[in-house]
C-alpha positions in Angstrom: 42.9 46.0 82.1 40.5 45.5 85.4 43.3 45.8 88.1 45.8 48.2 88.9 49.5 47.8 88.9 51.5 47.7 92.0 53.2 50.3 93.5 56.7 48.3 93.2 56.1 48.1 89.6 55.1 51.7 89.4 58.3 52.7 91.7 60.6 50.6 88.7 58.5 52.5 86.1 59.7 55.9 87.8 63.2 54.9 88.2 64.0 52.9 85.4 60.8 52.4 83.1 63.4 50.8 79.9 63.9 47.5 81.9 60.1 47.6 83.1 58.2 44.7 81.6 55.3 45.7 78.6 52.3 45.7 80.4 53.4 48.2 82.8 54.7 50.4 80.2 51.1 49.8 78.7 49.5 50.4 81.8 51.4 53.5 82.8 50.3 54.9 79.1 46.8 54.7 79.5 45.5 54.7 83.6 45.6 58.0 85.1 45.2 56.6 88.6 48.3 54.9 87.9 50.3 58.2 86.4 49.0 60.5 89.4 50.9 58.0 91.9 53.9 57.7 89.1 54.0 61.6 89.4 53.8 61.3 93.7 56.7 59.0 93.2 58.9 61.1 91.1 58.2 64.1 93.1 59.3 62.2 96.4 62.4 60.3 94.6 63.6 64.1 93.1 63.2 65.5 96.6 65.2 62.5 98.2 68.2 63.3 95.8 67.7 66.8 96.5 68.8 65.9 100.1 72.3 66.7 101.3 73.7 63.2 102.6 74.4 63.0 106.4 77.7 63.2 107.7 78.6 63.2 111.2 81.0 66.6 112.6 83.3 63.6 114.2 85.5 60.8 112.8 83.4 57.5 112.9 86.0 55.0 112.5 88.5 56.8 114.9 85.5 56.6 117.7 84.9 53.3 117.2 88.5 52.0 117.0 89.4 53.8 120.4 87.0 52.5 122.3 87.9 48.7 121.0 90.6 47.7 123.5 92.8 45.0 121.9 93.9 42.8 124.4 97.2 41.3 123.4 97.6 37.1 123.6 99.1 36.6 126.7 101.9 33.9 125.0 103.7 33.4 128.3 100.8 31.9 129.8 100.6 29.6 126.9 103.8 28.7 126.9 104.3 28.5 130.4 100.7 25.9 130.3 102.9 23.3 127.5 105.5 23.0 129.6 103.6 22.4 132.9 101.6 19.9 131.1 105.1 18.5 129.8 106.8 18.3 133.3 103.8 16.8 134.5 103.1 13.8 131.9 107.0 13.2 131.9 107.0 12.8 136.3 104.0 10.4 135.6 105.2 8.4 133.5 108.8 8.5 135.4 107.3 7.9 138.9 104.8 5.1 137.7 107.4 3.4 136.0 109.4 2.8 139.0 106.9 0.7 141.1 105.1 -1.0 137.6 108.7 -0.7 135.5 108.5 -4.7 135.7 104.9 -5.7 135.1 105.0 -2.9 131.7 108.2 -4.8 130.4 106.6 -8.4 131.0 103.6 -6.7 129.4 105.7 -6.6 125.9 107.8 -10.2 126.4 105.5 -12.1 124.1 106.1 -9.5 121.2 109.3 -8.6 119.2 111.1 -5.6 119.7 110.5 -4.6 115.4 106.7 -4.7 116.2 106.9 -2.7 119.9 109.4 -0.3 118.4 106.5 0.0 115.0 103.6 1.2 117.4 105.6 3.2 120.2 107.0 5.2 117.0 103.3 5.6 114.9 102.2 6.6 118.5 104.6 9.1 119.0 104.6 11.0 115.4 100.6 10.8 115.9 100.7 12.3 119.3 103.1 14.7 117.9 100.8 15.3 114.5 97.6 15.8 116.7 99.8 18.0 119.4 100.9 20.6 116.9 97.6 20.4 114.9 95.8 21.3 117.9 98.0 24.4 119.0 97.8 26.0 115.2 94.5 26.0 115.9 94.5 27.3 119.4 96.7 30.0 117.8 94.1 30.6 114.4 91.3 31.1 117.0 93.4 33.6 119.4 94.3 35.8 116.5 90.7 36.1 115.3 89.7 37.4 118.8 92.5 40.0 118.6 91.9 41.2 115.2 95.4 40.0 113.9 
């Protein structure tokens, strides 16, 4: 063989030379080059485990953690939002009603009551549907940010 091995297939011959493939073995048997930079591996691999592992004098996670503030989900606010946003769309509709009451009602004369009643109903459950969809997911997405 012209060419050396490289030193990641030498590394796997030190470490684990049963799973390395033939030619390495081969190569490892017979080049001296090779073997003097097998032996520099084993020597720094042996010293590495040799090596006590770090610690720290101090609680890692506890450090951490403390200086994490949770902030809790202010759920007044959110509440508080829903039913301003009620009060509001309810006045609208109320107060708009009064001066265009007439014109909405003439709107509908020309269709019967089964088919007005069919939409205002599938637009209500949708609007409901969407509505609740939307705050589950409001609420998923807060409790990520707090960690819950």
């Amino acid at each position: 063989m012209s060419k050396h091995i490289i030193d990641r297939d030498i590394q796997q011959y030190v470490l684990d030379s049963a799973n390395c493939e033939l030619y390495v073995i081969e190569h490892m048997n017979v080049c001296q080059n090779c073997g003097a930079k097998a032996d520099a591996y084993q020597l720094l691999f042996s010293q590495i485990k040799r090596q006590a592992k770090p610690a720290f004098d101090f609680d890692l996670t506890e450090l951490v953690l403390s200086s994490v503030k949770r902030k809790e989900p202010d759920v007044s606010l959110a509440r508080t939002l829903i039913w301003l946003f009620t009060i509001i769309g309810t006045s609208s509709v109320v107060i708009l009603s009064y001066p265009f009451g007439g014109h909405i009602v003439r709107l509908f004369e020309g269709v019967s009551s089964m088919a007005t009643y069919l939409v205002v109903t599938t637009a209500t459950v949708f609007l409901l549907l969407e509505g609740t969809e939307m705050f589950r997911k409001y609420k998923r997405q807060i409790a990520m940010l707090y960690f819950h």
